[in-house]
C-alpha positions in Angstrom: 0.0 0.0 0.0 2.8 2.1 0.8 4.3 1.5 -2.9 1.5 2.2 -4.6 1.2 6.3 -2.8 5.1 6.6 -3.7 5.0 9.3 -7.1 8.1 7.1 -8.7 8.0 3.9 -7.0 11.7 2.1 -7.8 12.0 -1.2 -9.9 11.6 -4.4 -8.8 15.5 -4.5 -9.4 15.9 -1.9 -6.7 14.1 -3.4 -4.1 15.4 -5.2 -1.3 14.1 -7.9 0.3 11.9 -7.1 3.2 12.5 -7.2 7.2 9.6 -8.6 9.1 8.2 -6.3 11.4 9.8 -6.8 14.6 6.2 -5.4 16.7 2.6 -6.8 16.8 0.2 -6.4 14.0 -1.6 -3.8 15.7 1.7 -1.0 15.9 2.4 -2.4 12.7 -0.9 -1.3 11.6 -0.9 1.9 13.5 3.0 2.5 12.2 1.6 2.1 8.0 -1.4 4.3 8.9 1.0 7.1 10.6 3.3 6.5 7.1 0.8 6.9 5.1 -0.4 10.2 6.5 3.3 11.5 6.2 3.7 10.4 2.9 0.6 12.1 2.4 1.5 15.0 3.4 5.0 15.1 1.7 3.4 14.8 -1.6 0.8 17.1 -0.8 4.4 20.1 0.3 5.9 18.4 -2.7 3.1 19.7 -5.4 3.0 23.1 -3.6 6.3 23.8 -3.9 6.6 22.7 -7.7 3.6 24.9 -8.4 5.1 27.5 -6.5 8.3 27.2 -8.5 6.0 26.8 -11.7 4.7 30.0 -10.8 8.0 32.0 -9.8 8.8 31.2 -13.3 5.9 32.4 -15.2 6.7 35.5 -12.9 10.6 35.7 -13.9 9.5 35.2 -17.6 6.8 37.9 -17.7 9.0 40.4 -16.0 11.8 39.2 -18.3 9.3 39.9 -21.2 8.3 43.6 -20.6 8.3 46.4 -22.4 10.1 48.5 -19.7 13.3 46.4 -20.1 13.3 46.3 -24.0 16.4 48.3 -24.3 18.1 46.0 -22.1 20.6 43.3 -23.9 22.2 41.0 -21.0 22.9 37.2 -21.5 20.6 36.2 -18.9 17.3 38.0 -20.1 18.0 36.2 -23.4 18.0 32.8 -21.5 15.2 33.8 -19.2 13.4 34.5 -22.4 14.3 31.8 -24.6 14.6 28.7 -21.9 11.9 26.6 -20.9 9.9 26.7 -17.9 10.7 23.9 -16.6 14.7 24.9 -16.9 14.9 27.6 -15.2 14.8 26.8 -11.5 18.1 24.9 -12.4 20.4 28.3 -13.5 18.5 30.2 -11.2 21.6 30.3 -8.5 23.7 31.3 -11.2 22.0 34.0 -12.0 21.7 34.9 -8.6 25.2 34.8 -8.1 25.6 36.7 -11.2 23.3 39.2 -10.3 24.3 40.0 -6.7 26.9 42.5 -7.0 25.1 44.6 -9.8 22.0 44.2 -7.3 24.4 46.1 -4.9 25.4 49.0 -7.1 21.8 49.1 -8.1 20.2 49.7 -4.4 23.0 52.2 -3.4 21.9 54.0 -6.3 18.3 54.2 -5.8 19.3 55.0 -2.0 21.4 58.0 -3.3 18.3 59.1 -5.6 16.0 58.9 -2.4 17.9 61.0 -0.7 18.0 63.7 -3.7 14.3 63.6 -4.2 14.0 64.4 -0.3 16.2 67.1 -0.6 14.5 68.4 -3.6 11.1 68.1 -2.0 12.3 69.8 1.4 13.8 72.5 -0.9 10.6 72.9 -2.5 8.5 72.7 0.5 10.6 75.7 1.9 9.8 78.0 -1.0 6.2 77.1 -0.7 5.8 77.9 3.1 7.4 81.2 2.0 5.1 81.4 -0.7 2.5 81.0 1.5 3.7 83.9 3.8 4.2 86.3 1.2 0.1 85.4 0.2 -0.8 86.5 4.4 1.7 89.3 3.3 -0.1 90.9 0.4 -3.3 90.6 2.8 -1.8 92.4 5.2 -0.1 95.0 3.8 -3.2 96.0 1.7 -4.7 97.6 4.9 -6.5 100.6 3.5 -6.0 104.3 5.1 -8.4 105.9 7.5 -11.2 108.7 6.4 -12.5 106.0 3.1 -15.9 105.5 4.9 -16.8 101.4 5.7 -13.7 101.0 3.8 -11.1 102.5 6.8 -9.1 99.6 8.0 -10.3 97.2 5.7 -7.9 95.2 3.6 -8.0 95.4 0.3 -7.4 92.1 -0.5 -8.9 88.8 1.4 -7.1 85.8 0.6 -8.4 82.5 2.4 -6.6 78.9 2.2 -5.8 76.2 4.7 -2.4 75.2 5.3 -1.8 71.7 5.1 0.2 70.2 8.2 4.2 69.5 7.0 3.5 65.3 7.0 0.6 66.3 4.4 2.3 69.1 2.7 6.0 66.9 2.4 3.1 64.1 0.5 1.9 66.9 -1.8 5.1 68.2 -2.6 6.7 64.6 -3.6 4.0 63.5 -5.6 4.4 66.8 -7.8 8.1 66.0 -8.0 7.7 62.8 -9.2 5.4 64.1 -11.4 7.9 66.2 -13.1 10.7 63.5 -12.8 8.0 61.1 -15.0 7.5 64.1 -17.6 11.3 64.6 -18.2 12.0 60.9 -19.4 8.8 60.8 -21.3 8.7 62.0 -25.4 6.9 64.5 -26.4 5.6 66.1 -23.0 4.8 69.6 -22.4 4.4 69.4 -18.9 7.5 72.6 -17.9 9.9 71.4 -15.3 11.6 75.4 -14.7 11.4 76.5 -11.2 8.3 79.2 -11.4 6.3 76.5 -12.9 7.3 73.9 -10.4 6.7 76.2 -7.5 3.4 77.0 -8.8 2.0 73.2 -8.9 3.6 73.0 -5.2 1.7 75.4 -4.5 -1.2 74.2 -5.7 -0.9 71.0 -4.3 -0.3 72.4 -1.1 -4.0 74.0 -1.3 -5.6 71.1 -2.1 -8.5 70.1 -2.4 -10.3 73.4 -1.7 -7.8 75.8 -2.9 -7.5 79.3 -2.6 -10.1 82.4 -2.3 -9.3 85.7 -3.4 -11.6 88.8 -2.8 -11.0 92.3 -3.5 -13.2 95.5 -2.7 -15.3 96.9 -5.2 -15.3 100.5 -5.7 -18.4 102.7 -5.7 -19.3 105.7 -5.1 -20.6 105.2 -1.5 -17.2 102.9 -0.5 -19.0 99.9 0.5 -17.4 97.2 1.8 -18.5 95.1 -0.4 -15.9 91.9 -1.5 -16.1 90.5 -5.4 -14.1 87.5 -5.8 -11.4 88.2 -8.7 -12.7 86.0 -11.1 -15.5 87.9 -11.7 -13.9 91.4 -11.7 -14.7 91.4 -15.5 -18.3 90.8 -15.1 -18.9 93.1 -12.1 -16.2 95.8 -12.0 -16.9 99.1 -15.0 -13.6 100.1 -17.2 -12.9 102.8 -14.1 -13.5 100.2 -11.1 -11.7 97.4 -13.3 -8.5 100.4 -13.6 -8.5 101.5 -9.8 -8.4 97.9 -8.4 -5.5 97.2 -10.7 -3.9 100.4 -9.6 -4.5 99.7 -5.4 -3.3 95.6 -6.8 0.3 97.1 -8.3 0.5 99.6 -5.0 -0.2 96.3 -3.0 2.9 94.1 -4.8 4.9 97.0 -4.9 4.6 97.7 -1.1 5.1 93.5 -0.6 8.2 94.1 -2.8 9.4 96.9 -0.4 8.4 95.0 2.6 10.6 92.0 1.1 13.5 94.3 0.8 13.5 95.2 4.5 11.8 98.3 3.9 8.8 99.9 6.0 6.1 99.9 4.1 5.5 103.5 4.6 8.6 104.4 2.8 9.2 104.8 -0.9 7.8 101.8 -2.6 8.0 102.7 -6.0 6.8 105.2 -8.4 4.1 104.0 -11.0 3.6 106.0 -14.6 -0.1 105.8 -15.7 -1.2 106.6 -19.3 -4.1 108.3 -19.3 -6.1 106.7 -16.9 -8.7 109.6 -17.2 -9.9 108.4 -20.1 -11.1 105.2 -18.4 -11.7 106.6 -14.7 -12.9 110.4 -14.6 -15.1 109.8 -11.8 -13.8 112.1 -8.5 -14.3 109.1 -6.2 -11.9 106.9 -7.9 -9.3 109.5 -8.6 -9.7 109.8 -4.5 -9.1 106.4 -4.1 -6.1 105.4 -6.1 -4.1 108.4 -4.5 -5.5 107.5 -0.9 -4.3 103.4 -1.7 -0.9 104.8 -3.2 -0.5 107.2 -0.3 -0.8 104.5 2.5 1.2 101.7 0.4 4.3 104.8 -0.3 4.0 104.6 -4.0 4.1 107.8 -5.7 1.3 107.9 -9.0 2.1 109.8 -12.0 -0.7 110.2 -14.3 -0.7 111.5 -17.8 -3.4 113.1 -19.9 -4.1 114.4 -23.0 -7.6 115.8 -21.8 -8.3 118.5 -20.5 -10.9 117.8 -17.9 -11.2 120.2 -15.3 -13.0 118.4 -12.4 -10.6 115.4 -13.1 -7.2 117.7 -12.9 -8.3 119.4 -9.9 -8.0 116.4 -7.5 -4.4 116.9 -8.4 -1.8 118.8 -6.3 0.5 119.4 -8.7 -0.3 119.5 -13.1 2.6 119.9 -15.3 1.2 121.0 -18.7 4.0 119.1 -21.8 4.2 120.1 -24.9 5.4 117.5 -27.9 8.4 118.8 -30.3 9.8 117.4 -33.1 12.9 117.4 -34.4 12.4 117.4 -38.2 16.3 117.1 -39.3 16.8 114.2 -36.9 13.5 113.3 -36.9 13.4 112.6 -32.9 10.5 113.7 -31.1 10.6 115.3 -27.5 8.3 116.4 -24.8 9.4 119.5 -23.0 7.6 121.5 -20.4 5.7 124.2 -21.8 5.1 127.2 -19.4 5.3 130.6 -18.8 8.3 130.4 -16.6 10.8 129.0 -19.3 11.9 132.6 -20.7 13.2 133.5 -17.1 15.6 130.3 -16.8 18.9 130.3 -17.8 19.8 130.4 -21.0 23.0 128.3 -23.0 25.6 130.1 -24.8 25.5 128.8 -28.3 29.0 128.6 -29.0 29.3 126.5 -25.4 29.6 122.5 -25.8 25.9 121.0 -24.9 25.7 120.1 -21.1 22.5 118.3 -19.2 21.1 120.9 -17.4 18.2 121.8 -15.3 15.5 123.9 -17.8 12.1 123.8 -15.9 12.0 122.9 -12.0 8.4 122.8 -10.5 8.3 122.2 -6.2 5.6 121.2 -4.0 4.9 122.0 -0.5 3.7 119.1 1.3 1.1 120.8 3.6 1.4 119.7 7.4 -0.6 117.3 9.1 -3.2 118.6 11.4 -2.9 119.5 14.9 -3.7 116.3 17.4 -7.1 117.3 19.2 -5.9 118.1 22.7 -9.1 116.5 24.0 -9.1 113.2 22.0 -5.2 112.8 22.3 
């Protein structure tokens, strides 16, 4: 009975001649039965392990067999390839053996890469906490003055988002990194990998899933405090509303600028040349506004106008009237200042060598600020 479980029983050549049993008939009975079971069991470990090693090589074949490893030309993916099933767990410790040192290089390598793509993303995570900060900045700093109605004290600009915690904000950031690392071996991609670009998806990222919020003030009339989200400035905002927020949006960047720098942000920020803005905003509220933004933000305005509106210009402290000159040899054009004071300056010798010089000066008074009120301090 015993023979006939054995998978490759030996020839009748092969087998020697019996020993009785030396027992009874009864633990000669119970000793088959126990053999049985183990031989049972052997052959049951047996088939497990050669579909296991059946399997294992339909696993080494396929991987052998992919696309990612096509450029690939060693000896032993040919022979994975090419051998049968059934012959491969035989070279497999050669390969092994064969494969252990490169296996070596390989993992230090990755380990090396690791540790660049952590730097990277803690590099990157930096900019984007500071990126971050600059965004509470430009809220900040966009504090409007006092005397503007419901509008006194009231920031310009809102800007909501909720920081992600650094475990989140280090998972963000990696998965846009890798990302970028996928684009730059792939053909044909148009995904950009320079810094801005990359800062701006970590960004992003970092304000996922709800993003960010941006409101600004609309400008009426009245000064209501009213908030429009900046996506539908276009829609809401006229041509003169659309032109002041722009204005009190560069005073705002240019103040962050200053503030970057070190500066106070009631110092100099900037000086900002506007071409005719009259044309677009005329309206004596808005005029009062974009100085009154510029004013508390330090950055001086500097409109220019070819209209002569009268209400407009006198909201203005100081109008210098231009003429345009041509030059019809040369044919340059010029502007100069064109006022009644230009036959009392100084005049140039004309046999004297040209020199820059000083040819109109115009100077403005600041007027002082007002008394403090005694009573109220």
């Amino acid at each position: 009975m015993l023979r006939d479980l054995l998978r490759e029983p030996a020839g009748d050549e092969e087998q020697e001649k019996p020993e009785p049993y030396p027992g009874g008939l009864d633990d000669a009975r119970q000793s088959a039965a126990e053999s049985r079971r183990s031989l049972r069991g052997c052959a049951a470990d047996l088939s497990a392990a050669e579909s296991a090693v059946r399997e294992a090589s339909d696993v080494l074949v396929r991987h052998a067999n992919s696309t990612r490893y096509e450029q690939v030309r060693t000896p032993a993916r040919q022979q994975i390839r090419e051998l049968p099933a059934s012959a491969l767990p035989e070279h497999a410790q050669k390969w092994a053996d064969a494969f252990a040192p490169r296996l070596r290089v390989l993992t230090d390598e990755l380990e090396q890469l690791e540790r660049n793509r952590d730097s990277i993303v803690d590099r990157l995570r930096g900019l984007v906490e500071s990126a971050l900060a600059t965004l509470r900045s430009a809220q900040r700093l966009s504090r409007l003055p006092e005397g503007l109605g419901e509008w006194s004290g009231q920031e310009f600009l809102r800007i909501r988002f909720e920081e992600p915690d650094q475990a989140t904000l280090t998972e963000r950031l990696g998965e846009v990194v890798d990302e970028a690392t996928r684009a730059a071996v792939k053909k044909n991609s148009d995904l950009r990998r320079d810094g801005m670009s990359l800062l701006l998806r970590g960004v992003a990222a970092a304000l996922q899933p709800k993003g960010i919020a941006v409101e600004i003030l609309k400008p009426d009339a009245v000064l209501r405090a009213e908030r429009v989200p900046v996506g539908q400035m276009g829609d809401v905002f006229s041509g003169g509303q659309l032109l002041t927020a722009a204005i009190a949006l560069y005073c705002t960047m240019a103040a962050l600028r200053s503030n970057d720098r070190g500066r106070d942000k009631h110092r100099h920020a900037g000086t900002l040349f506007l071409d005719n803005p009259i044309g677009r905003a005329n309206a004596t509220y808005l005029l009062e506004l974009q100085r009154a933004v510029s004013d508390a933000l330090g950055v001086q305005l500097l409109y220019t106008t070819g209209l002569f509106d009268t209400t407009a210009l006198a909201e203005f402290p100081l109008v210098i009237r231009l003429r345009n000159d041509a030059d019809l040899r040369a044919g340059l054009k010029y502007i100069s200042v064109e006022e009644h004071l230009r036959p009392g300056l100084p005049q140039q010798d004309p046999g004297e060598a040209a020199h820059s010089e000083i040819t109109a000066t115009r100077m403005f008074k600041r007027p002082a600020p007002a008394a403090a009120d005694p009573a109220g301090g």
